[in-house]
N, C-alpha and C positions, 0 to 999 in steps of 0.2 A: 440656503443650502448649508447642509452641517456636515461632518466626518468625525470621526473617533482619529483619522490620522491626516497629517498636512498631505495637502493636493496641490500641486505648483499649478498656475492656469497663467499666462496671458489675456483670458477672459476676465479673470479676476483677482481682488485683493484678499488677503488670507487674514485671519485673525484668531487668536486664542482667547477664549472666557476665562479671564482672569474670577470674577464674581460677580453675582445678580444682587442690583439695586434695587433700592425703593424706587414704583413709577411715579410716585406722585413728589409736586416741586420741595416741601420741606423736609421731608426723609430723603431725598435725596440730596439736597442741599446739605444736608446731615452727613452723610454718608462719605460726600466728597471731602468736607473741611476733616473729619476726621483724619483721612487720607493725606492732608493739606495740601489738594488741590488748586492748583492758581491759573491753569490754562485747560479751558476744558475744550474737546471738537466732539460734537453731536452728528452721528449718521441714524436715518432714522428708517423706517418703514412700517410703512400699513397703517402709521398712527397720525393724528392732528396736530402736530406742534409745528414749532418755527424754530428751526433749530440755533438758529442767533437773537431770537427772542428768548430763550428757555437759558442761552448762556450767562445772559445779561441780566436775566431775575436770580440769578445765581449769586452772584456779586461776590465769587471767589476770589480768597486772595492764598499764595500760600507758592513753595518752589517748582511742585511737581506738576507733567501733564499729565492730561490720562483720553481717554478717548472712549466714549457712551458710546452705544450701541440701543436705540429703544424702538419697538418693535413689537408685534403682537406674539401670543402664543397660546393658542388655543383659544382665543376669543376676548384674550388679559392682555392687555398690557405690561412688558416687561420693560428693565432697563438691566443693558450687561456692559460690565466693564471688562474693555481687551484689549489685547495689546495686536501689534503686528506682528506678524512673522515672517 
């Protein structure tokens, strides 16, 4: 479920799309170190991974966390970076 503005729920957690990754593992691997990424947490839906498999082919090192989001969209595979709110 998506909104143009925050929706408080006790049914759920909220997240803003910070920016859309690359789906696949070396662009996105790419993408994180840039960022210099060190702790990464993977929520996923609709898609095949393993989300503490796909952490650990990553083999990030670096200060910051950040937290994936990957997920289908329109029949693609997406990967988005967001934060909480």
């Amino acid at each position: 479920m998506s909104s143009e503005q925050i929706v408080t729920t006790p049914l759920a957690k909220g997240f803003r799309i910070v920016d859309e990754l690359p789906f696949r593992d070396k662009p996105l691997k790419a993408a994180l170190q840039v960022r210099r990424i060190g702790t990464l947490t993977i929520k996923k839906r609709g898609v095949d991974i393993v989300p503490e498999e796909l952490v650990r082919r990553m083999k990030l090192k670096g200060p910051n966390k950040a937290i994936v989001i990957m997920t289908r969209v329109q029949g693609q595979g997406r990967a988005f970076l967001v934060e909480r709110h």
